[in-house]
C-alpha positions as CSV (number, residue, x, y, z in Angstrom):
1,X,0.0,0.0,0.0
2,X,1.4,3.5,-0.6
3,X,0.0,6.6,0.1
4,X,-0.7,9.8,-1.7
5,X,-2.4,11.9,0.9
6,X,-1.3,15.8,1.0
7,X,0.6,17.2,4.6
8,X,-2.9,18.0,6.1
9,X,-4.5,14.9,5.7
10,X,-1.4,12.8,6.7
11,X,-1.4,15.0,10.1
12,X,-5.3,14.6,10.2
13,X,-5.3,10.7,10.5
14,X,-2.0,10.5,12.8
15,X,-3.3,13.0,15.4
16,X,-6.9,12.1,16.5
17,X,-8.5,10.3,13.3
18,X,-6.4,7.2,13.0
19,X,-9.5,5.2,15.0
20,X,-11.8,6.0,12.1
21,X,-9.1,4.8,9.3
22,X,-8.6,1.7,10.7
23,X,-11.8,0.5,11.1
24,X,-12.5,1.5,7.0
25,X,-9.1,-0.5,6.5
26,X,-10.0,-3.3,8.2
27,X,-13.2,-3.5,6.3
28,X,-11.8,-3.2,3.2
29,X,-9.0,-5.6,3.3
30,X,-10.1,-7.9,6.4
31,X,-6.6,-7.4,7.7
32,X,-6.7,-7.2,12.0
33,X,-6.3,-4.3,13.6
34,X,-3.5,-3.3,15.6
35,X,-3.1,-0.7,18.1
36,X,0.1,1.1,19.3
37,X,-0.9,0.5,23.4
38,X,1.2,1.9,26.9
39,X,3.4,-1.1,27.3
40,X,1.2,-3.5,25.5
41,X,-1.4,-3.2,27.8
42,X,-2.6,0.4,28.3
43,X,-4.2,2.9,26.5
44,X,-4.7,3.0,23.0
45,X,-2.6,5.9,21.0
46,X,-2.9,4.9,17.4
47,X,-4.4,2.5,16.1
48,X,-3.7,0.4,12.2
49,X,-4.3,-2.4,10.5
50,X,-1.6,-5.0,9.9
51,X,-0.1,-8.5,8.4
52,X,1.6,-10.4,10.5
53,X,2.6,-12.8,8.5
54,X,4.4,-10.5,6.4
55,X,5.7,-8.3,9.3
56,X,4.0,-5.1,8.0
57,X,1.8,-2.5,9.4
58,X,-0.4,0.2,7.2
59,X,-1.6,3.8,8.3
60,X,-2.3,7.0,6.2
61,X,1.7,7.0,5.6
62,X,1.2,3.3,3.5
63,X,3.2,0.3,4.7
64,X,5.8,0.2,7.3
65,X,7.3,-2.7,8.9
66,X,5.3,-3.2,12.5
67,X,8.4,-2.3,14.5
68,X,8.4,1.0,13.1
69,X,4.8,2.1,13.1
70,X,5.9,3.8,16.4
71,X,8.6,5.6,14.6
72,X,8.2,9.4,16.2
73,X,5.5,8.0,19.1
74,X,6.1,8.4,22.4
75,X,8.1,6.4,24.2
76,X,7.1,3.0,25.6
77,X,4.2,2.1,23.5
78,X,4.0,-1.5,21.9
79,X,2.0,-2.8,18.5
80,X,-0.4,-4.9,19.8
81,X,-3.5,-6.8,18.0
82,X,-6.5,-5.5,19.1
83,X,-10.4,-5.0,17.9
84,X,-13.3,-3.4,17.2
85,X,-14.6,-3.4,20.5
86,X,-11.3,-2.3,21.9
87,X,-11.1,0.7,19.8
88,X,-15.4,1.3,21.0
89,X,-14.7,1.3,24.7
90,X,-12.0,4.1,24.1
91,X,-13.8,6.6,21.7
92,X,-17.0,5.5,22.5
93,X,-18.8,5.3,19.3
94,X,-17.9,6.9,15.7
95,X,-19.1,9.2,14.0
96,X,-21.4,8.2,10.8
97,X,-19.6,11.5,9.1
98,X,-16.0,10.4,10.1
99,X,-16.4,6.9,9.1
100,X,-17.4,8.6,5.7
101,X,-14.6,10.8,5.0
102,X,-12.1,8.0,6.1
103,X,-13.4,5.5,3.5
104,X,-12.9,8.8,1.0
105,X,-9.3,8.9,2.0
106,X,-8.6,5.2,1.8
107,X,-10.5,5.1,-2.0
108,X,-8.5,8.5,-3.0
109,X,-5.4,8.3,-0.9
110,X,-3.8,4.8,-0.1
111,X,-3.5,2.5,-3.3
112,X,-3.4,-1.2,-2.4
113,X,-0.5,-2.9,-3.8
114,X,-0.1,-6.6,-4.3
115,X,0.9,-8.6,-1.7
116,X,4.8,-9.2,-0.6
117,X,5.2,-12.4,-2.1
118,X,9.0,-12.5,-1.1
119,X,8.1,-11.5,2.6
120,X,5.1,-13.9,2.9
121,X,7.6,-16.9,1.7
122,X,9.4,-16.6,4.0
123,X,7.3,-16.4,6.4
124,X,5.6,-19.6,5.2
125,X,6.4,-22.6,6.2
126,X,9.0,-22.7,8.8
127,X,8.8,-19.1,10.7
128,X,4.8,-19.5,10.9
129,X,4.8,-22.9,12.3
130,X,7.9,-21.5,14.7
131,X,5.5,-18.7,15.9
132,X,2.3,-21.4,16.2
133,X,4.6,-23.5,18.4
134,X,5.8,-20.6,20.8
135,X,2.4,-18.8,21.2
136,X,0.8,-22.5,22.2
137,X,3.6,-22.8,24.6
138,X,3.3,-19.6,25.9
139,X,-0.4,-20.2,27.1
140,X,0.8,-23.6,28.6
141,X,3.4,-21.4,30.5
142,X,1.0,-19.0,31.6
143,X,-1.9,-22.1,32.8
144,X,1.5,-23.9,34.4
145,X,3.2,-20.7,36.2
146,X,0.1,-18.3,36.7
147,X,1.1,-15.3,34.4
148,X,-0.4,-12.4,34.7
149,X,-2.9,-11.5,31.6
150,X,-0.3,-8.5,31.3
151,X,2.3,-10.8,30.2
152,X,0.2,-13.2,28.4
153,X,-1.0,-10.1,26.1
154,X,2.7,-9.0,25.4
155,X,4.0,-12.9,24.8
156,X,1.7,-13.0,22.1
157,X,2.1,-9.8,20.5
158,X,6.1,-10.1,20.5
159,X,5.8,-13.7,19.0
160,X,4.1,-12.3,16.5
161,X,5.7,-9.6,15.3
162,X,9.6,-10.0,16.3
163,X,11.4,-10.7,13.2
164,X,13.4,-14.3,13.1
165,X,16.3,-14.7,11.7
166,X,16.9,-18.4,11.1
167,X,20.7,-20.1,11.6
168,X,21.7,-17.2,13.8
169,X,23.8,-18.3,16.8
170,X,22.8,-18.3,20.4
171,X,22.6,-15.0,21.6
172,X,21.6,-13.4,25.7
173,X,19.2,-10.7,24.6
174,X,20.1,-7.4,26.4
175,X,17.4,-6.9,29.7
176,X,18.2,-2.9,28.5
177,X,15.8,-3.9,25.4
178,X,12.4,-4.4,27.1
179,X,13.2,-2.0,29.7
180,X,14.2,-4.5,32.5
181,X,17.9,-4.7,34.2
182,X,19.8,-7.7,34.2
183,X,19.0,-7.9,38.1
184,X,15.5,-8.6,38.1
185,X,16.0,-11.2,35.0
186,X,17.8,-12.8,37.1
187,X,15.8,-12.6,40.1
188,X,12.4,-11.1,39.2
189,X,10.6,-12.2,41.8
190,X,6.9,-13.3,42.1
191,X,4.6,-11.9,39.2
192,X,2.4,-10.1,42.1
193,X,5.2,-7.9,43.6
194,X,5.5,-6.1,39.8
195,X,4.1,-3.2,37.7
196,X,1.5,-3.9,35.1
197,X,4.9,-2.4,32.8
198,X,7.3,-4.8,33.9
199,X,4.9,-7.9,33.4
200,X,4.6,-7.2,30.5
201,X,8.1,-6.4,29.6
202,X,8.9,-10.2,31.1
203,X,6.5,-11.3,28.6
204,X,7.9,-9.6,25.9
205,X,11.3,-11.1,27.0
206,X,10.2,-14.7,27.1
207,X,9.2,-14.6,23.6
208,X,12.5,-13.3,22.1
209,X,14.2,-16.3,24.2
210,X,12.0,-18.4,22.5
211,X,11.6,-17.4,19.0
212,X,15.4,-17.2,19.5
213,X,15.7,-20.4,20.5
214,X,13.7,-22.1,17.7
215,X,15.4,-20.3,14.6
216,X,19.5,-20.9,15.9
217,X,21.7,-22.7,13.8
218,X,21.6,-26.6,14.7
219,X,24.9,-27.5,17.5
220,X,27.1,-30.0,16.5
221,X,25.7,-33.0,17.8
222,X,27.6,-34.8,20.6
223,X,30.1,-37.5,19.8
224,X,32.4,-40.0,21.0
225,X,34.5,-38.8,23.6
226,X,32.6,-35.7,24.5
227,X,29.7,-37.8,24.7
228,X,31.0,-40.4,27.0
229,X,31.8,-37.6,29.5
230,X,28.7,-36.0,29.3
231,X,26.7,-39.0,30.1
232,X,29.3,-40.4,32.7
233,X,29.3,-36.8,34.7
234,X,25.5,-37.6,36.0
235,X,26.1,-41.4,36.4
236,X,27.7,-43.6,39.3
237,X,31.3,-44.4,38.8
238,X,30.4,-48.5,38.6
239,X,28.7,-47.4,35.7
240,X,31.6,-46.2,33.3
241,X,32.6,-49.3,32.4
242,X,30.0,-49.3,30.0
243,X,30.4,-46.2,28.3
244,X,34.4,-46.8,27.8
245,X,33.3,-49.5,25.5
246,X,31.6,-46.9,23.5
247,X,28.1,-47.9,24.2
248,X,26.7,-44.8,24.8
249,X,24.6,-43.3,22.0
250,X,22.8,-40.2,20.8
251,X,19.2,-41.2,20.2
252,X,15.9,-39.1,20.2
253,X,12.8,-40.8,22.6
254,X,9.7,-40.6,23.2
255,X,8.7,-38.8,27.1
256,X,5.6,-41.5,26.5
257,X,8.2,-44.2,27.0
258,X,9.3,-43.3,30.0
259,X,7.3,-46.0,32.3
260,X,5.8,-45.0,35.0
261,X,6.3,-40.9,34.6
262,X,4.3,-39.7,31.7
263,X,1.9,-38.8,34.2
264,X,0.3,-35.7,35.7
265,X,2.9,-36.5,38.5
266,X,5.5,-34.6,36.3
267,X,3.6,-31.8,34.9
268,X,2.9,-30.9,39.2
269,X,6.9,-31.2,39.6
270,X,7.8,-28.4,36.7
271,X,4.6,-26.5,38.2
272,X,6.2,-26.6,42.1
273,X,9.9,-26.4,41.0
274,X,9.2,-23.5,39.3
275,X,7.5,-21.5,41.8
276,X,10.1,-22.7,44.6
277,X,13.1,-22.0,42.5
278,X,11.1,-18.1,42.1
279,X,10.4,-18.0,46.2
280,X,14.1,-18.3,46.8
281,X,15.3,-15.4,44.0
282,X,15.7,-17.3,40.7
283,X,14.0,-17.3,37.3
284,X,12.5,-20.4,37.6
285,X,11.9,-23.0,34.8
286,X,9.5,-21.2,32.4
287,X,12.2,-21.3,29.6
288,X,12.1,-25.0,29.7
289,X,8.9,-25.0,28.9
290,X,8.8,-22.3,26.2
291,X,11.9,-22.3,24.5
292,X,13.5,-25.7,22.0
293,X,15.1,-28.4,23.9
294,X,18.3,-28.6,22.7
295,X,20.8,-30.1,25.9
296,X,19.8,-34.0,25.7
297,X,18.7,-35.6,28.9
298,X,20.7,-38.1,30.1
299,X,18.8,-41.8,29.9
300,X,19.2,-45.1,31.1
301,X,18.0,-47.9,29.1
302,X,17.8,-51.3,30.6
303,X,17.4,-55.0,29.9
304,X,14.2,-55.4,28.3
305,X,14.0,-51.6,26.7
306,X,12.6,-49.8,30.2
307,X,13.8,-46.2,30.2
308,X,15.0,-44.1,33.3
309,X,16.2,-40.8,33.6
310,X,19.5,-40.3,34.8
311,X,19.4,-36.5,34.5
312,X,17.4,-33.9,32.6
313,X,14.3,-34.2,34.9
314,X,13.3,-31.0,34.5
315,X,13.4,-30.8,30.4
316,X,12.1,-34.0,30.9
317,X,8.9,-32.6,33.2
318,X,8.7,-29.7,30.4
319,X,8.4,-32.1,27.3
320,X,5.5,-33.7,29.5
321,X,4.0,-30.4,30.0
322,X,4.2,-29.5,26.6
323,X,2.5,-32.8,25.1
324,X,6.2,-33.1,23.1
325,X,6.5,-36.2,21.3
326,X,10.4,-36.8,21.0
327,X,13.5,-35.4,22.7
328,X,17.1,-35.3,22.3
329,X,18.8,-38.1,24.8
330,X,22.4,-39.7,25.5
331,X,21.3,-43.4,25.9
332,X,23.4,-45.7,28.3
333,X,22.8,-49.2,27.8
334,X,22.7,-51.1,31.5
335,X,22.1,-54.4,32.4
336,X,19.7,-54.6,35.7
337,X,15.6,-53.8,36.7
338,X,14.4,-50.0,36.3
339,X,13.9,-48.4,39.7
340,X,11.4,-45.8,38.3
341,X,11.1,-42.2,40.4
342,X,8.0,-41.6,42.6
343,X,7.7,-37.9,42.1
């Protein structure tokens, strides 16, 4: 979409109008609304229409990426999905007259250009699935760990709109970019001692880590030697004798064929360990559940094919939570009954 509108209409529809230009956008292309909100959350100070998919937003200026539809704003407001009856309970109602004129503007002024093939590709298939995946997970984290509907709201609006970048390498996102300091990342505390702000800044946060987390370049998988000592460092020295003869193996499994702990029993442990491990000043286990399991568990597999875990419980708990059908695991071969883990 580009626009031709003149100086005074441009001003017109960014300062007081934009309400009325969305709503004729939206029901001329069917693309959602958006609104530019006080940390996500708050008031509404402009509002747009927007494709998601394609990362861009459209006003009376024509297309701009999302991020920069709050290019000149105020500080501290965040693009956020919102609708109809969002933009009614702040104006109240329209005016017949105003919805007029702005369906004159959108016919005269903006010219609808086709779609951004290029943009939309590649979006489609991988970095749409990617965002699917961390918006479902997100609302399991927020049923599991009791989030706030503050950082809920800003989860989803950051998953989808951050841009990915696929084979990037692991990278600490800087708490400086969603207003935070690195203090209460690493200690933030329970969700009811913050600000309506800082929730959702958290929330904002957690889906970075996680969009991160699914687009990074691949790690070398773990082999021979540097396998045998990661497996051997969680197991019993009588054990070690079998992994010098080179039994131990990469392997991906199935939570489900865990006996004995596919159970509600582990979905209560990631729930508890999480909320004790925040009681005593630490950030808890949410990123287990939301982010791409990369670090394998550590799994024992016995005479007769029973599985037991040796050490990963916690990922382990999170692929429960999470309904995940496979995960990454260094399989040691031992002779001997499985002695499964009450939890």
């Amino acid at each position: 979409m580009i626009s031709t509108a003149p100086q005074h209409i441009r001003t017109r529809y960014m300062r007081g109008q934009c309400f009325a230009l969305a709503h004729a956008l939206h029901n001329l292309t069917k693309q959602s609304i958006w609104g530019l909100r006080e940390g996500g959350i708050g008031a509404i100070h402009h509002a747009f229409i927007a494709d998601p998919k394609a990362g861009l937003g459209y006003d009376i200026r024509g297309q701009l990426p999302i991020e920069r539809i709050a290019d000149g704003a105020v500080p501290g407001l965040i693009a956020v999905p919102i609708t109809l009856a969002d933009l009614m309970d702040q104006v109240g109602s329209f005016d017949p007259a105003e919805l007029r004129e702005a369906r004159r503007v959108v016919r005269e002024h903006l010219k609808l250009l086709p779609a951004p093939v290029a943009a939309v590709s590649r979006e489609a298939p991988e970095a749409m699935a990617i965002r699917e995946e961390v918006i479902r997970r997100g609302e399991i984290a927020a049923h599991l760990f009791d989030w706030s509907e503050e950082r809920l709201q800003a989860f989803r609006a950051e998953t989808s709109q951050r841009p990915i970048s696929f084979g990037s390498q692991p990278e600490w996102l800087l708490p400086e970019e969603f207003g935070l300091c690195e203090e209460e990342v690493l200690s933030p505390g329970p969700e009811r001692r913050m600000d309506r702000k800082m929730r959702a800044a958290f929330g904002r946060r957690d889906a970075a880590q996680a969009l991160a987390s699914w687009s990074e370049a691949e790690p070398a998988p773990l082999t021979g030697e540097d396998l045998i000592r990661f497996a051997e460092a969680y197991l019993d020295n009588a054990d070690r004798d079998v992994m010098a003869a080179g039994e131990v193996h990469m392997d991906v499994i199935n939570p489900q064929d865990v006996e004995g702990l596919y159970t509600e029993g582990a979905v209560s442990f990631i729930r508890d360990e999480h909320h004790a491990k925040i009681a005593e000043g630490d950030s808890g286990y949410a990123n287990l559940v939301l982010e791409r399991m990369r670090m394998p568990c550590v799994v024992i597999r016995y005479d007769g094919g029973d599985l037991q875990i040796a050490d990963g419980w916690h990922r382990f708990a999170a692929a429960c939570a999470v309904g995940a059908q496979t995960m990454p695991a260094a399989v040691v071969p031992l002779p001997g009954p499985q002695y499964p883990r009450v939890w």
